[in-house]
C-alpha positions, 0 to 999 in steps of 0.5 A, a space after each residue: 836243922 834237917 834232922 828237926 825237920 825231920 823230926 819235927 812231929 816228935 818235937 811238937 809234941 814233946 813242946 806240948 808236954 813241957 809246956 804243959 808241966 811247965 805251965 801246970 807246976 808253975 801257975 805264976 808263969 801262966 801271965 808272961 807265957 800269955 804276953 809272950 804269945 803274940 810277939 813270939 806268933 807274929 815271928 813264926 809268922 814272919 818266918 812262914 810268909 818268908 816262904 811264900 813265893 810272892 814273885 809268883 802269887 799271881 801265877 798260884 792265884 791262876 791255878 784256878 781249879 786248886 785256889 777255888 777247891 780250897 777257897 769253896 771248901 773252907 768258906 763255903 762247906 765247912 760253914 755249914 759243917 762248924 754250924 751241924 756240929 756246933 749245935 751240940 753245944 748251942 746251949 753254952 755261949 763260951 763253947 760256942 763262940 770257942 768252937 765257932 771261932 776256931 773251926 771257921 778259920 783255916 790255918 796258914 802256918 803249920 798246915 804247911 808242914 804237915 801236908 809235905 809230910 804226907 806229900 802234899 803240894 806245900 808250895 801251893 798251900 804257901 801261895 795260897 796262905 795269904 789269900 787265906 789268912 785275909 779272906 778269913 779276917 774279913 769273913 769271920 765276923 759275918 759268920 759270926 753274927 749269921 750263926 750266933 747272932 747279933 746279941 752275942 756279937 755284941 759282946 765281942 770288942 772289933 779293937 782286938 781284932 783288927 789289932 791281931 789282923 795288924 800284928 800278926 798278919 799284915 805286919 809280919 806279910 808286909 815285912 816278908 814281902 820287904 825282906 824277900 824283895 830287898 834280898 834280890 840286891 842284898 846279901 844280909 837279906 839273904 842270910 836273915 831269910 835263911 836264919 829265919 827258915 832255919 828257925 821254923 821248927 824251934 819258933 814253932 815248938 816255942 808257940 806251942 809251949 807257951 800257948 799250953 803253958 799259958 792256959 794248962 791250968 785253966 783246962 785243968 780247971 774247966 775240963 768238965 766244960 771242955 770235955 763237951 767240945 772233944 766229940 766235937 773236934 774230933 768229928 771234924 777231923 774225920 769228917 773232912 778226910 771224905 769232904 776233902 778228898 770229895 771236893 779235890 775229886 770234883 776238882 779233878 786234882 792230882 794227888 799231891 794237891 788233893 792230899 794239900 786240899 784235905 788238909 787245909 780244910 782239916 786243920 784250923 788256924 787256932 794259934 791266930 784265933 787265940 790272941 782274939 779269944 784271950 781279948 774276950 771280956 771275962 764272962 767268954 774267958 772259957 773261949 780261950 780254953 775251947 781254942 786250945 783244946 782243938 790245938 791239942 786234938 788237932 796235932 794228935 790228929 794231924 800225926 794220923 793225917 800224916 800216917 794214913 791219908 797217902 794210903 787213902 787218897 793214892 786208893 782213891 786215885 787208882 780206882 778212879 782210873 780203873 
């Protein structure tokens, strides 16, 4: 398990590439691949929240200065960002209600993992993660109908929704916060913590694979479409490197809780937001793709995080005390 831990980019990306030709080669494998998505999310899921420390929630809340850099930039800057970049594709209601959607929500799971890679505060961003997911859920149909507004809203069924904040947030958090506390009297509870945590890489390779499988032909399909929204997402990741580490510098945060702020307002929370897209009625299909292409950008996107952002923000950290 260390060595794919250690390995762990690699492996994602190779995930990616067999969920694709699996996908691509075998059309008929696209509908289970799509019925696999939630159960298999909400175990990935489940195996994340087991990580979050929530004996000391209330000691990671206090942290103010950092839960208010993370908590301002994704819910008060970015907004403002997703809504300039948006306007490129205004005219198509899919490309939009996609692009909305997916760069409004930021992500809880494997944001995690690639902000330690780069040497970020993990434990921060674990504490943070349900404040994040559930602050999220709550204000996302209001950006929603402020950006888009209410004739386009209108179209969008609040069941789906609330099923996917039940399944595959208040589920898998109630069932970790359980199984943590149960485990302070029990030793099964203890081992099934340690076979979930070992379980990381693979259940997050799996989600990958079967959420590229599931809709590789439809972006083969749509890509003239889908093209209009690259520009965008990749705009976004570079905007945030300054926007983050600004943010992180007003804050006067150190450099690991910098590097974790950059990320969580880089990184989006699209394999949560694509169960929502898929419950879309048919004429949004194309939403669902929009949601997958950013997947796609965003992990190759995450590899140069990983790369080059120690360098960036350790700079930025020395010339500000010269």
């Amino acid at each position: 398990m260390e060595s794919m831990e250690r390995h762990q980019i690699s492996l994602y990306l190779v995930a990616i590439v067999v969920g694709g030709f699996s996908g691509w080669l075998t059309p008929a494998a696209a509908k289970p691949f799509e019925l696999s998505i939630t159960p298999v999310l909400g175990a990935l899921l489940f195996a994340t929240f087991l990580g979050i420390p929530f004996s000391k929630i209330g000691q990671a809340v206090r942290d103010g200065r950092f839960i208010t850099t993370v908590m301002v930039l994704n819910f008060l800057i970015v907004p403002i960002i997703v809504f300039g970049l948006s306007r490129f594709v205004a005219h198509d209601q899919a490309l939009l209600i996609g692009v909305m959607m997916v760069l409004l929500t930021p992500c809880i799971d494997y944001v995690i993992v690639f902000s330690g890679l780069a040497g970020g505060s993990s434990e921060r961003l674990l504490a943070a993660a349900p404040l994040l997911m559930l602050t999220q859920m709550l204000l996302l149909p209001l950006y929603l109908l402020i950006f888009i507004g209410p004739h386009l809203v209108s179209a969008i069924e609040p069941g789906p929704f609330i099923e996917a904040l039940v399944l595959l947030v208040i589920i898998p958090l109630v069932a970790a916060a359980l199984t943590q506390r149960w485990a302070c009297r029990a030793l099964a509870a203890r081992h099934l913590m340690a076979f979930m945590q070992g379980l990381m890489v693979p259940l997050m390779m799996l989600t990958l694979a079967i959420v590229v499988g599931s809709q590789i032909v439809g972006v083969g399909q749509e890509l003239r479409s889908l093209l209009a929204v690259i520009p965008i997402y990749i705009a976004y990741l570079i905007v945030m490197v300054p926007t983050g580490m600004l943010a992180a510098r007003i804050a006067r945060l150190d450099v690991g809780s910098t590097t974790a702020v950059v990320f969580s307002g880089a990184t989006r929370n699209s394999l949560v937001v694509l169960p929502l897209a898929l419950a879309l009625p048919e004429p949004l299909a194309l939403v669902a793709l929009v949601v997958v292409t950013q997947t796609l950008i965003e992990l190759v996107g995450m590899v140069t995080y990983v790369k080059a952002l120690p360098r960036l923000i350790s700079t930025q950290h020395t010339t500000s005390y010269i």
